[in-house]
N, CA, C and O atoms as a GROMACS GRO file, in nm:
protein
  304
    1UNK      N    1   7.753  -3.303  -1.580
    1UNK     CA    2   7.771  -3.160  -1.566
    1UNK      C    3   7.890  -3.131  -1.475
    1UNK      O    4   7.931  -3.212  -1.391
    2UNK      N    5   7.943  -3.009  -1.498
    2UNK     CA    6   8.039  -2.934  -1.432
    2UNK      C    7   8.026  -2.835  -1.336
    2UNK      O    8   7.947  -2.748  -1.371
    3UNK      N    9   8.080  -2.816  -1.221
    3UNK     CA   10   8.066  -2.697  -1.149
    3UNK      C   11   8.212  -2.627  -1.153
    3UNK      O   12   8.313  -2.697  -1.162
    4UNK      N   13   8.217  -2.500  -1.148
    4UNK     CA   14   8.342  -2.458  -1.172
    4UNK      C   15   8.364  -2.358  -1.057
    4UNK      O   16   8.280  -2.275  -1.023
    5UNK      N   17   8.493  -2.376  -0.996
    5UNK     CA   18   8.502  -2.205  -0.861
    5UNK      C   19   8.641  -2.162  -0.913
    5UNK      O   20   8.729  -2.232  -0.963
    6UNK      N   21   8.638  -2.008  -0.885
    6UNK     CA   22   8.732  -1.931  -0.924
    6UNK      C   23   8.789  -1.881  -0.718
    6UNK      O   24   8.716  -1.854  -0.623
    7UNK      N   25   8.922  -1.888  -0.724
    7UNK     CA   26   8.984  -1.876  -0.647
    7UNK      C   27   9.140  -1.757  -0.647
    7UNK      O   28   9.250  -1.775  -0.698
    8UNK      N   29   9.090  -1.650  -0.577
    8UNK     CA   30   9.218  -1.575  -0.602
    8UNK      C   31   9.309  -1.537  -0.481
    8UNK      O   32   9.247  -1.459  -0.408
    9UNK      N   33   9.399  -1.557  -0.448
    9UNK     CA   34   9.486  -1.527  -0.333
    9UNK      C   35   9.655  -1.461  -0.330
    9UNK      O   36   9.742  -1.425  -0.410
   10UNK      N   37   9.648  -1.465  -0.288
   10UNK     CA   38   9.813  -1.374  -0.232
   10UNK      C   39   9.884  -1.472  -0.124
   10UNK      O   40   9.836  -1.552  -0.043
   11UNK      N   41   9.995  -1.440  -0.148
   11UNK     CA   42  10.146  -1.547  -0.013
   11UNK      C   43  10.198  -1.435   0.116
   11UNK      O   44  10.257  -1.343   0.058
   12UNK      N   45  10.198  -1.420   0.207
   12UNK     CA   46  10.287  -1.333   0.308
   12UNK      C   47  10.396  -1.315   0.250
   12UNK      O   48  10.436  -1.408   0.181
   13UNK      N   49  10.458  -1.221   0.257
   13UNK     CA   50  10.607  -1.167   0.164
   13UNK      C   51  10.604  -1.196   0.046
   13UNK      O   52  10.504  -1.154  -0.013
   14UNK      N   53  10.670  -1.248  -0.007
   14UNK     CA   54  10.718  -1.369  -0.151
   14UNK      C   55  10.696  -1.494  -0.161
   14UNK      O   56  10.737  -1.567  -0.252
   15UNK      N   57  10.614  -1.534  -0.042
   15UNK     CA   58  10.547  -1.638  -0.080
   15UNK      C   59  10.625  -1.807  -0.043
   15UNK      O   60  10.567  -1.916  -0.054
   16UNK      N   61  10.740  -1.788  -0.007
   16UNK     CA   62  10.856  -1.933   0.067
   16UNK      C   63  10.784  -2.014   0.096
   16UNK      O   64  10.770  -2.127   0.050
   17UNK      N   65  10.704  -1.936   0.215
   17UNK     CA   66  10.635  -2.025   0.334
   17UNK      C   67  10.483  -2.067   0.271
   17UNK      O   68  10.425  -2.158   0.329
   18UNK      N   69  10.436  -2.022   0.186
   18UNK     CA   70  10.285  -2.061   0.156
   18UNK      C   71  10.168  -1.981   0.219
   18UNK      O   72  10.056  -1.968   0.171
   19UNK      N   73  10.213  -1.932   0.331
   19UNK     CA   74  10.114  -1.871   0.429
   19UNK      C   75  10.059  -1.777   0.302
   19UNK      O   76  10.125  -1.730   0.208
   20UNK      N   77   9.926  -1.766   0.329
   20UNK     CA   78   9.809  -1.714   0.273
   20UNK      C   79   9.737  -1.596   0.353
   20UNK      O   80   9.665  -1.594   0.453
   21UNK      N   81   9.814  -1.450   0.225
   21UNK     CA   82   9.798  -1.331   0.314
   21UNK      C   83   9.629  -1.334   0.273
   21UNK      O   84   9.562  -1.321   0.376
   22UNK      N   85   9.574  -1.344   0.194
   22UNK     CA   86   9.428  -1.346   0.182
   22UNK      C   87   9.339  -1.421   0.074
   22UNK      O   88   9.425  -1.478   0.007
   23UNK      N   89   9.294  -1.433   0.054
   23UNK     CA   90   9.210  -1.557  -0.038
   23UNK      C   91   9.050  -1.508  -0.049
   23UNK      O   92   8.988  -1.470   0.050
   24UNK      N   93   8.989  -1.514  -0.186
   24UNK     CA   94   8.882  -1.526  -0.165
   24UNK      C   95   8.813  -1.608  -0.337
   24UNK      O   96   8.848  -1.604  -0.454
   25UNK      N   97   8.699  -1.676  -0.257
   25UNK     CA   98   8.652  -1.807  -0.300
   25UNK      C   99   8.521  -1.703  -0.423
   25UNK      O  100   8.451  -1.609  -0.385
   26UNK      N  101   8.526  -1.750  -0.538
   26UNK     CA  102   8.395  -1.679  -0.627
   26UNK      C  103   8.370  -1.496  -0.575
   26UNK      O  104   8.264  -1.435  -0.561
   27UNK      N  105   8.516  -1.448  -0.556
   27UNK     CA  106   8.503  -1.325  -0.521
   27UNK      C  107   8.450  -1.291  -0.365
   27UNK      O  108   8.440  -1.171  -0.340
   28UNK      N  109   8.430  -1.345  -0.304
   28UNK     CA  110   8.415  -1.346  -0.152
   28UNK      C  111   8.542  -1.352  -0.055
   28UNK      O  112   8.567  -1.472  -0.059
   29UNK      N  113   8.628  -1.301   0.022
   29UNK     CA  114   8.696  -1.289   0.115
   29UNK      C  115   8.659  -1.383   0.218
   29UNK      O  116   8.572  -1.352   0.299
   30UNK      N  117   8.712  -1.482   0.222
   30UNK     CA  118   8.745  -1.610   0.320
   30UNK      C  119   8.846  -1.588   0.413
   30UNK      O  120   8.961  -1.628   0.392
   31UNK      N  121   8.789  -1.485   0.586
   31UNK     CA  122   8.930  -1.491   0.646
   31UNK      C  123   8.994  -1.628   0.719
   31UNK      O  124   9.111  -1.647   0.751
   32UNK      N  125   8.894  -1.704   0.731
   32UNK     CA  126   8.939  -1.815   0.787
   32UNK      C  127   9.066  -1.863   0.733
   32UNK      O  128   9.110  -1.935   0.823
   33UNK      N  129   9.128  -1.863   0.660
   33UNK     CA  130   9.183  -1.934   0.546
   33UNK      C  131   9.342  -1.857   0.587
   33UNK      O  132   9.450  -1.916   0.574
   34UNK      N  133   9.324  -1.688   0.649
   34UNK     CA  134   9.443  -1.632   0.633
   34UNK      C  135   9.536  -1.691   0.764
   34UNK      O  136   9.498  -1.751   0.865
   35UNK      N  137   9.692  -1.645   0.714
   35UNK     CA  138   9.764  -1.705   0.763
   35UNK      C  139   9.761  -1.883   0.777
   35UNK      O  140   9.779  -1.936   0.887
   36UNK      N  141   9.741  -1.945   0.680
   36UNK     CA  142   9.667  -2.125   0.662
   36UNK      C  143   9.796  -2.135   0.527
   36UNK      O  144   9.836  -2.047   0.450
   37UNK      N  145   9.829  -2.265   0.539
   37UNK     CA  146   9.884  -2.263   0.419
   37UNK      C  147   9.842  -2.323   0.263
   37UNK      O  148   9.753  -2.401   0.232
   38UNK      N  149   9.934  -2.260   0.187
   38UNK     CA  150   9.814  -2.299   0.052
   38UNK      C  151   9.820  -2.478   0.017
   38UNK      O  152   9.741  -2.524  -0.065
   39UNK      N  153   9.902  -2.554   0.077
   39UNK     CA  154   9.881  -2.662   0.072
   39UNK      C  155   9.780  -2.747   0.164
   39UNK      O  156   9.739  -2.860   0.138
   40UNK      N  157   9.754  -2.687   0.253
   40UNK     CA  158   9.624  -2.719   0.333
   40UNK      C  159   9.500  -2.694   0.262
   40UNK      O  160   9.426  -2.790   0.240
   41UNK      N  161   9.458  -2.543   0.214
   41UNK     CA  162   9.378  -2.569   0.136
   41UNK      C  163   9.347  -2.649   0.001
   41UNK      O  164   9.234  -2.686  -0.029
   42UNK      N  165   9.452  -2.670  -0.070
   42UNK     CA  166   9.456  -2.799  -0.160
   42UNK      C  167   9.374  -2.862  -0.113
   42UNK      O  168   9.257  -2.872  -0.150
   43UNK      N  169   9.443  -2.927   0.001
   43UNK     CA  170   9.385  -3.050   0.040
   43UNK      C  171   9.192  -3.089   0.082
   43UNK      O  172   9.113  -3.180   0.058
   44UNK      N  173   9.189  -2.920   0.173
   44UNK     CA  174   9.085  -2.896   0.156
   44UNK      C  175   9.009  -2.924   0.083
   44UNK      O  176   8.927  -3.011   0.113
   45UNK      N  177   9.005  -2.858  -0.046
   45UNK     CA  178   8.946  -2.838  -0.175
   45UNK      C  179   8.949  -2.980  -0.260
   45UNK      O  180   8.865  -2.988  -0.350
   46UNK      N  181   9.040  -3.096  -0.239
   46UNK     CA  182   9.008  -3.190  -0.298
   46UNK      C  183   8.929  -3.280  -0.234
   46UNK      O  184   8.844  -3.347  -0.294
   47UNK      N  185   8.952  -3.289  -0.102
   47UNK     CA  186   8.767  -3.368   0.006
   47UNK      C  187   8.695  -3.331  -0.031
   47UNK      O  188   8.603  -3.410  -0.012
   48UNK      N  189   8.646  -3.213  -0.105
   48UNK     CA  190   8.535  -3.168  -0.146
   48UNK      C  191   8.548  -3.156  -0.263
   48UNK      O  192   8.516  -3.056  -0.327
   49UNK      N  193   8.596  -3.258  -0.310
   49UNK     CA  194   8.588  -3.319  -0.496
   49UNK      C  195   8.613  -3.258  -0.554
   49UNK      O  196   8.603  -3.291  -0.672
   50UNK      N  197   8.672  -3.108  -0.520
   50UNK     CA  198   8.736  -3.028  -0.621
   50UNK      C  199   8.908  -3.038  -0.712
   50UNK      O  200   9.011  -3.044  -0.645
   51UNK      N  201   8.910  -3.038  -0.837
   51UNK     CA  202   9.013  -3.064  -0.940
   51UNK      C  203   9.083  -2.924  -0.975
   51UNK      O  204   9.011  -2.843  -1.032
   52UNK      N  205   9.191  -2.894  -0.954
   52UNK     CA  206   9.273  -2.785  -0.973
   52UNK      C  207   9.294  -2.818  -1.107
   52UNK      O  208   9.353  -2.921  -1.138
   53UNK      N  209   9.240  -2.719  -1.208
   53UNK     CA  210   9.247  -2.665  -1.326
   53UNK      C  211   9.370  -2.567  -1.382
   53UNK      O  212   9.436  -2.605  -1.479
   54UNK      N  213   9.388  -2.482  -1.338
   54UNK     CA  214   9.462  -2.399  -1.396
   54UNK      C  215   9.514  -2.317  -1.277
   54UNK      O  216   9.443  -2.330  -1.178
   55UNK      N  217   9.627  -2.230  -1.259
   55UNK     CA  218   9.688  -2.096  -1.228
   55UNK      C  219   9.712  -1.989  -1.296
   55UNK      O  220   9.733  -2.009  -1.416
   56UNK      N  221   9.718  -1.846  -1.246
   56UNK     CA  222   9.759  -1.755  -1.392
   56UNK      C  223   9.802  -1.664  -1.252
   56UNK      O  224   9.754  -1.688  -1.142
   57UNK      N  225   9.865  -1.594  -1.270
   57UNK     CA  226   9.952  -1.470  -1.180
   57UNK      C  227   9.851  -1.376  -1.244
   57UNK      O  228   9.806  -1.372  -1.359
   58UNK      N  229   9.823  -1.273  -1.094
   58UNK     CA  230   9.732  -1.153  -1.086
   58UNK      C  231   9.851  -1.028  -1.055
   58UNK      O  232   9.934  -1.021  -0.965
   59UNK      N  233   9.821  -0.925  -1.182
   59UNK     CA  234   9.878  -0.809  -1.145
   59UNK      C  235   9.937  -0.762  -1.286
   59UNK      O  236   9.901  -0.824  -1.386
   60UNK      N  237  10.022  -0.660  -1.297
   60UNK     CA  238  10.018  -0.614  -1.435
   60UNK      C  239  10.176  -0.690  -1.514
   60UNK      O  240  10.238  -0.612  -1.587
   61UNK      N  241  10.209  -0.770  -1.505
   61UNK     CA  242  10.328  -0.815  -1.517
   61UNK      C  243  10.427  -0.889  -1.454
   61UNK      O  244  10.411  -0.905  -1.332
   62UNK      N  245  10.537  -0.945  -1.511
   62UNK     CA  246  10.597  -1.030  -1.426
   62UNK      C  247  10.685  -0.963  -1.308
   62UNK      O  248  10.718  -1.038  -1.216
   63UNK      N  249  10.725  -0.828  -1.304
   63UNK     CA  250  10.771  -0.744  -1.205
   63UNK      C  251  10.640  -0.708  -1.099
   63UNK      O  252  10.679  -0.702  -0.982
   64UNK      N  253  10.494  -0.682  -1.117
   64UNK     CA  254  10.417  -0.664  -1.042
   64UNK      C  255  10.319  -0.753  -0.986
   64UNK      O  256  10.221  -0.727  -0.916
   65UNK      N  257  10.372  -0.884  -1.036
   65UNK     CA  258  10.274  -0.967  -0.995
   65UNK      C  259  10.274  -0.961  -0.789
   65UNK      O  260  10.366  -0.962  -0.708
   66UNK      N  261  10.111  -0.955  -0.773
   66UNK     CA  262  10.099  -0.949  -0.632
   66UNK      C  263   9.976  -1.106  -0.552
   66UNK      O  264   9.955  -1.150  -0.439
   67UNK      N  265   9.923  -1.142  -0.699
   67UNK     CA  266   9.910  -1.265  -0.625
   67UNK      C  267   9.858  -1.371  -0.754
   67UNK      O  268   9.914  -1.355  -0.863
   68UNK      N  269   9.759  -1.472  -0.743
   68UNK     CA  270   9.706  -1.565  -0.817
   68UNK      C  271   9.578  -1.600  -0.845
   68UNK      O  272   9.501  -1.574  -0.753
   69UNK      N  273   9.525  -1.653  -0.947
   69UNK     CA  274   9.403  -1.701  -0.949
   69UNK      C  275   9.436  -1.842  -1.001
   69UNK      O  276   9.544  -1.866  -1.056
   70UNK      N  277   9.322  -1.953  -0.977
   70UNK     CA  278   9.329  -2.067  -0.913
   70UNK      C  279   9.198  -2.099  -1.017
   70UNK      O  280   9.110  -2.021  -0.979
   71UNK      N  281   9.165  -2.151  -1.092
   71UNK     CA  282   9.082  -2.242  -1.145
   71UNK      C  283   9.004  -2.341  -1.085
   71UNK      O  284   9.070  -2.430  -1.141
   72UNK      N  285   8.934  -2.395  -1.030
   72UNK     CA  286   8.894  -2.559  -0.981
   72UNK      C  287   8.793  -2.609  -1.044
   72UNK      O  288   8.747  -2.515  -1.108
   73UNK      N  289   8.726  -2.711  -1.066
   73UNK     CA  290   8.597  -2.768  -1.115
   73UNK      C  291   8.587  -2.889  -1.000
   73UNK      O  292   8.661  -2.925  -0.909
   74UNK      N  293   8.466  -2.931  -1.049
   74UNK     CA  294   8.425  -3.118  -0.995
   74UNK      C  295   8.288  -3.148  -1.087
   74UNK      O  296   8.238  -3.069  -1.167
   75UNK      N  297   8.242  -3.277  -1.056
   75UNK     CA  298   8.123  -3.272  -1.134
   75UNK      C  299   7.961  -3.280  -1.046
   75UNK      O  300   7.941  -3.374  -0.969
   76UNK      N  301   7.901  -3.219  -1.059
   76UNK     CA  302   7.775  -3.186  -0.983
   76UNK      C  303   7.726  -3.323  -0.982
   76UNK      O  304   7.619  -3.350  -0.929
   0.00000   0.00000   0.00000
């Protein structure tokens, strides 16, 4: 079997630096996480056996995109 988490977040400005203006895990707001960078949580997320699946840009277009959603699985 599969477990699957949905992950959606935003970058400070445009995003250079990675810093993580906000994040939240299965629709929950994780502030711990803000100002953290998104390669830390990677890393995070793979100690805890999680597999990055997919990305897709959140917002109405490629001019409005304002942040991301994040796919992950592992197996239960």
């Amino acid at each position: 079997m599969v477990e699957y988490c949905s992950v959606a977040y935003a970058w400070v400005g445009r995003g250079w630096t990675q810093e993580i203006e906000w994040i939240r895990i299965q629709g929950e707001e994780v502030f711990e996480w803000r100002g953290k960078y998104w390669t830390d949580f990677l890393n995070h997320m793979a100690q805890q056996q999680w597999e990055l699946v997919t990305v897709a840009p959140l917002g109405g277009g490629k001019a409005s995109v304002y942040g991301v959603v994040a796919y992950f699985k592992r197996p239960i």
